[in-house]
C-alpha positions in Angstrom: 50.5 64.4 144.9 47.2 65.2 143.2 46.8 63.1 140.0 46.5 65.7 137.8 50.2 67.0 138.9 51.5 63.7 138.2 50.4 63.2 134.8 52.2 66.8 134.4 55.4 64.9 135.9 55.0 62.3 133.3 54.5 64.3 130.2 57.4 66.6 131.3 59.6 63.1 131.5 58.3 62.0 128.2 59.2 65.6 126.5 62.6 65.5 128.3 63.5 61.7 127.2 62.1 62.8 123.6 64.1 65.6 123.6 67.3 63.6 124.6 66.6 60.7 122.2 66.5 63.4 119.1 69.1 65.4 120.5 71.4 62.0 120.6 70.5 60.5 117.2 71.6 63.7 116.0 75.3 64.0 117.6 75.8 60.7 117.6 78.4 59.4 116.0 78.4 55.5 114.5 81.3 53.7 113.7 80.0 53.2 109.9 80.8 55.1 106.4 77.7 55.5 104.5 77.9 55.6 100.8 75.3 57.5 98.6 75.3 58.5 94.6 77.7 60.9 93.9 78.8 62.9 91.0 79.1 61.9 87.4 82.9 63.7 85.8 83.2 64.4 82.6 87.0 63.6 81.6 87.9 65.3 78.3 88.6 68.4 79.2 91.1 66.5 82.3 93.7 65.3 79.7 96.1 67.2 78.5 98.5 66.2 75.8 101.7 68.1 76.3 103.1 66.4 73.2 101.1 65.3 70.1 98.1 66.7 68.8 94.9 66.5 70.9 90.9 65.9 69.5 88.1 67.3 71.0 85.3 65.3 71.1 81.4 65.8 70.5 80.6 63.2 72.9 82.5 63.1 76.3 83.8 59.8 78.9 82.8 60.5 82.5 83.6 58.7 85.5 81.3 58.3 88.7 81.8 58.9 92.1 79.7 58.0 95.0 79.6 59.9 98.3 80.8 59.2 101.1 80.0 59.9 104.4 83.1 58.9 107.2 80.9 59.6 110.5 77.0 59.1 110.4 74.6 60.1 113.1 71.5 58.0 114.0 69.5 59.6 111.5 71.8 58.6 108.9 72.0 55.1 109.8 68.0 54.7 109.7 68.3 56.3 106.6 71.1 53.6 105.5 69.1 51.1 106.7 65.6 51.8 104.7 67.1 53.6 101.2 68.4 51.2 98.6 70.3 54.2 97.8 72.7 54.3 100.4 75.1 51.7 101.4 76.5 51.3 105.1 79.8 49.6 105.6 81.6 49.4 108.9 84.5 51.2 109.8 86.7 48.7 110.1 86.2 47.1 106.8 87.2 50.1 105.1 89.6 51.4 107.3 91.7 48.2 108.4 95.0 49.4 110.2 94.9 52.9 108.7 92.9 56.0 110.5 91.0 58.2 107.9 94.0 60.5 107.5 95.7 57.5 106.2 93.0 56.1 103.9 92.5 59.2 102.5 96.0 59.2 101.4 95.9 55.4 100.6 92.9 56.7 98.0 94.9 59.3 96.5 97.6 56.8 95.9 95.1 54.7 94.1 93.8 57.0 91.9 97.6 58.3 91.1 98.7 54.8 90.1 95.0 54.0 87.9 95.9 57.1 86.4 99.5 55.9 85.1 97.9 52.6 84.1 94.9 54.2 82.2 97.6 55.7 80.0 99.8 52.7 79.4 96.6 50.8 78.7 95.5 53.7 76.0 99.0 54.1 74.6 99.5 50.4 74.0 96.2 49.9 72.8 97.6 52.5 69.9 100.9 50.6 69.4 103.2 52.6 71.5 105.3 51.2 74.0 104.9 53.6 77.2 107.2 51.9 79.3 111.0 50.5 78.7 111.9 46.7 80.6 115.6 47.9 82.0 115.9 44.9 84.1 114.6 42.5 86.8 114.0 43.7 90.8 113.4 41.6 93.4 110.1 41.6 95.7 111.1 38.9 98.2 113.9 36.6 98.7 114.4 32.9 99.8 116.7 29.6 99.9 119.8 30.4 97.8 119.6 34.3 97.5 119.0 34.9 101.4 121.9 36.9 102.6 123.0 37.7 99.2 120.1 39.7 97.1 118.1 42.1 98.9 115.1 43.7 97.4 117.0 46.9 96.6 119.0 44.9 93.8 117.9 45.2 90.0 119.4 41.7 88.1 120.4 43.4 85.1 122.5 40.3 82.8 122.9 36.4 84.2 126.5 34.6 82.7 127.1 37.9 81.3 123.5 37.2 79.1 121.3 40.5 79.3 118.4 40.3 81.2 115.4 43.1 81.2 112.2 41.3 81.8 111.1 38.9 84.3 110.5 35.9 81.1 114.2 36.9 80.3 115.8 36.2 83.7 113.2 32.8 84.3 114.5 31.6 80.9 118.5 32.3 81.7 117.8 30.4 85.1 116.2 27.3 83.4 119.4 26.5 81.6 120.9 25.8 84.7 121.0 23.1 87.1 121.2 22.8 91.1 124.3 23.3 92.2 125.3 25.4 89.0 127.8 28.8 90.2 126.0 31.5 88.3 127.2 34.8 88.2 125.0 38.1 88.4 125.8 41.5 87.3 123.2 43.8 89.7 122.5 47.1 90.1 120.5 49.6 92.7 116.8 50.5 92.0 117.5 54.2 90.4 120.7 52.0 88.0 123.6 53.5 90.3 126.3 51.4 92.1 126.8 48.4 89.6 128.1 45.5 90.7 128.9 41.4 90.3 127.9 38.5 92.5 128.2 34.5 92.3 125.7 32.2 93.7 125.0 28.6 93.7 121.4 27.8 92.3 119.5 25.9 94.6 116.7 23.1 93.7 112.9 23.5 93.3 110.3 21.8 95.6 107.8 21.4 93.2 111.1 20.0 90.5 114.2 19.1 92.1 115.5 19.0 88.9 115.6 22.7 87.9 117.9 25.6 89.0 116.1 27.3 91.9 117.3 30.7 92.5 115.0 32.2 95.1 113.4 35.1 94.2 110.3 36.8 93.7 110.8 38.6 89.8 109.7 42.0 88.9 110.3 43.8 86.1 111.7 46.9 86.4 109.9 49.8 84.1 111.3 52.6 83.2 109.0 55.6 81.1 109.6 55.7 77.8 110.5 59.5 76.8 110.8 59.0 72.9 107.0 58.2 72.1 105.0 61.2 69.7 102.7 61.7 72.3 102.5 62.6 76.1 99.7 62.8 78.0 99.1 63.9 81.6 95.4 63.3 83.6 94.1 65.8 86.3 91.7 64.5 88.9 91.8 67.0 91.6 91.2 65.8 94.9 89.2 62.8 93.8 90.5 59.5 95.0 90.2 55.6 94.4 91.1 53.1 91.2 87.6 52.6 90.6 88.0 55.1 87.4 90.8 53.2 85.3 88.5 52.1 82.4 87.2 55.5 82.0 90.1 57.6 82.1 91.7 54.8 79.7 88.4 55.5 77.5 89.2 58.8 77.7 93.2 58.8 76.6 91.6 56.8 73.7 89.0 59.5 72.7 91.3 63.0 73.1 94.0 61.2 71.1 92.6 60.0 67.8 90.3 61.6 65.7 87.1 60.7 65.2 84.3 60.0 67.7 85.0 57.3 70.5 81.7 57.6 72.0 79.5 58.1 68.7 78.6 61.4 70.3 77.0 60.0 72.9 77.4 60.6 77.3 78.8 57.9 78.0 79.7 56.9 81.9 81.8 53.8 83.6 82.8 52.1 86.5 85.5 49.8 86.7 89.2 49.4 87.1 91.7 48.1 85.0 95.1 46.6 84.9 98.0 47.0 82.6 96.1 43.8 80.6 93.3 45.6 79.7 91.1 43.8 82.2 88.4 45.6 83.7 87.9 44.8 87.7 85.4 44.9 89.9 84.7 48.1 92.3 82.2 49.0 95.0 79.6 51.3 95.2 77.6 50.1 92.1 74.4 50.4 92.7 74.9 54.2 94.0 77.2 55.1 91.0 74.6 53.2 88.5 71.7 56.1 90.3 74.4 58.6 89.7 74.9 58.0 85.7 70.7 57.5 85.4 70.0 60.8 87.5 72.5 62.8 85.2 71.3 61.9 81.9 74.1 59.7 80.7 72.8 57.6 77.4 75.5 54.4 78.0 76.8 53.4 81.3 79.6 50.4 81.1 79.9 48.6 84.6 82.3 44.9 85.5 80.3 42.5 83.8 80.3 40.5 87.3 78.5 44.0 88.3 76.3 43.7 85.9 73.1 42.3 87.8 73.6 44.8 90.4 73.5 47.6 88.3 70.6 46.8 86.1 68.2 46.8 89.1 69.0 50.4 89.5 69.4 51.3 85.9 65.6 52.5 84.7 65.7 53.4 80.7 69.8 54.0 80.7 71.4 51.4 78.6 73.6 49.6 80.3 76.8 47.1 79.7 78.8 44.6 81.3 82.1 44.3 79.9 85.4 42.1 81.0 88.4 44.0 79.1 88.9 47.3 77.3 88.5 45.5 74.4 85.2 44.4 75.1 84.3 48.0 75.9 85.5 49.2 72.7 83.0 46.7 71.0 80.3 48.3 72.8 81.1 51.7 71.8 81.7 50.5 68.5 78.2 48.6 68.3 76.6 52.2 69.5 78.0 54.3 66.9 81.1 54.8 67.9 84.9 54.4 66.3 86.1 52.4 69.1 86.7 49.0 66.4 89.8 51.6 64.4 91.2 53.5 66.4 94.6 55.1 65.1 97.0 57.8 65.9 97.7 60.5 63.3 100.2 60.4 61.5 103.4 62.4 63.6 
């Protein structure tokens, strides 16, 4: 073979393994999800007050959302792997036991019960009780009350004493002593087929002294259907708790007059239990490049998040804050209402 017809062999071999390496980074697929900046939502026009009076504001709440890619290709991991911008996470870490059908639904879950604590938050915030205590259910069961409790029994009185919260049915107990016969009136989950047991307190390891009953307490909530206002939140098909301070922000804003925001575009991150305390979320740095890209003048982020975001931030001011209270104060500082907020008068 004359050496000019092999070096045609060779290039042909390079062109054909070039070929295959480009065609294979391209239908390749890694077992990472890759998340990039998203979309910045606003959220006023999402509530709607089906009882009460509703305000439009001048300003508007938004929450961010990052992108997210479930099955990269080799190009998309190098890109991953250079851009600061995008985030790669293995599958596994995100998935756990669940297959993406599953953690899709596990997302929407999420955002339905952020969504129901977002408006407890706001209506309590305002002085309203959204929920009603109608008694105490049971999460787990040990010692005394195996065999006899299960965790489809609501503890509803203790001695014939009414019990509704958690504190109510820890301070009943504590007036007992092991060995004490107590009686319990109980009843299922949904408050059907009421009934009365007796059982014999046990001790406590940590104080042998005190009554030990041996159960994990929960109150049981039920919605409270009397209060001047009712408000429902539509997300679409947008999933996660990572929006619970903004769509509590949001509650705030539509249902008082006055201007929350001060006017201003104001974007957060960050969820938020029935305390008021703002938790931490992922995808900061991509949902900080979201909020700075769309022109958004105030973005509030976990203060623990804080650092993070500020590297990614350019000229948009930016906040850390712990609690909804402490986002208030920020609002309020900016021009905001956020320090008086009141319902009208119904």
């Amino acid at each position: 073979m004359s050496k000019k017809l092999s070096k045609k062999w060779k290039t042909g071999i390079l062109f054909f393994l070039l070929i295959g390496f480009l065609v294979s980074m391209t239908f390749i697929r890694l077992p990472y999800f890759a998340f990039k900046p998203g979309s910045v939502n606003e959220l006023s026009s999402r509530i709607v007050v089906s009882k009460g009076e509703g305000f439009e504001p001048a300003g508007d709440i938004h929450f961010t959302t990052i992108k997210q890619d479930a099955s990269i290709n080799g190009w998309e991991f190098i890109e991953g792997t250079l851009k600061d911008s995008v985030h790669l996470i293995n599958e596994d870490a995100i998935l756990g036991t669940r297959n993406r059908d599953e953690n899709q639904t596990f997302n929407f879950e999420l955002m339905r019960v952020s969504k129901s604590i977002a408006v407890s938050v706001a209506l309590s915030h305002l002085g309203l009780e959204p929920y009603t205590a109608t008694g105490v259910g049971i999460a787990a069961v040990e010692g005394p009350s195996e065999g006899v409790l299960n965790t489809s029994d609501v503890i509803v009185a203790v001695n014939g004493k009414k019990v509704s919260t958690d504190k109510d049915l820890i301070v009943e107990i504590k007036k007992y002593k092991p060995g004490d016969l107590i009686n319990l009136d109980l009843e299922e989950i949904d408050g059907s087929e009421s009934r009365e047991i007796s059982i014999e307190l046990g001790s406590r390891k940590d104080d042998p002294s005190m009554g030990f009953l041996g159960i994990a307490p929960q109150t049981r909530l039920e919605d409270n259907n009397d209060l001047p206002v009712q408000v429902l939140v539509n997300t679409g098909r947008i999933g996660g708790n990572s929006a619970g301070l903004a769509l509590t922000l949001a509650v705030l804003d539509v249902l008082t007059p006055g201007e929350l925001t001060g006017g201003l575009q104001v974007a957060t991150t960050g969820t938020i239990d029935l305390e008021g305390n703002i938790g931490p979320v992922g995808g900061v740095e991509q949902k900080t490049i979201t909020a700075r890209d769309a022109g958004i003048d105030i973005f509030l982020v976990p203060e623990n998040s804080l650092e993070k975001a500020l590297k990614h931030a350019g000229e948009m001011h930016i906040e850390g804050v712990s609690d909804l209270n402490d986002a208030l104060l920020v609002l309020a500082e900016m021009g905001g209402n956020g320090d008086s907020l009141e319902l009208p008068e119904y």
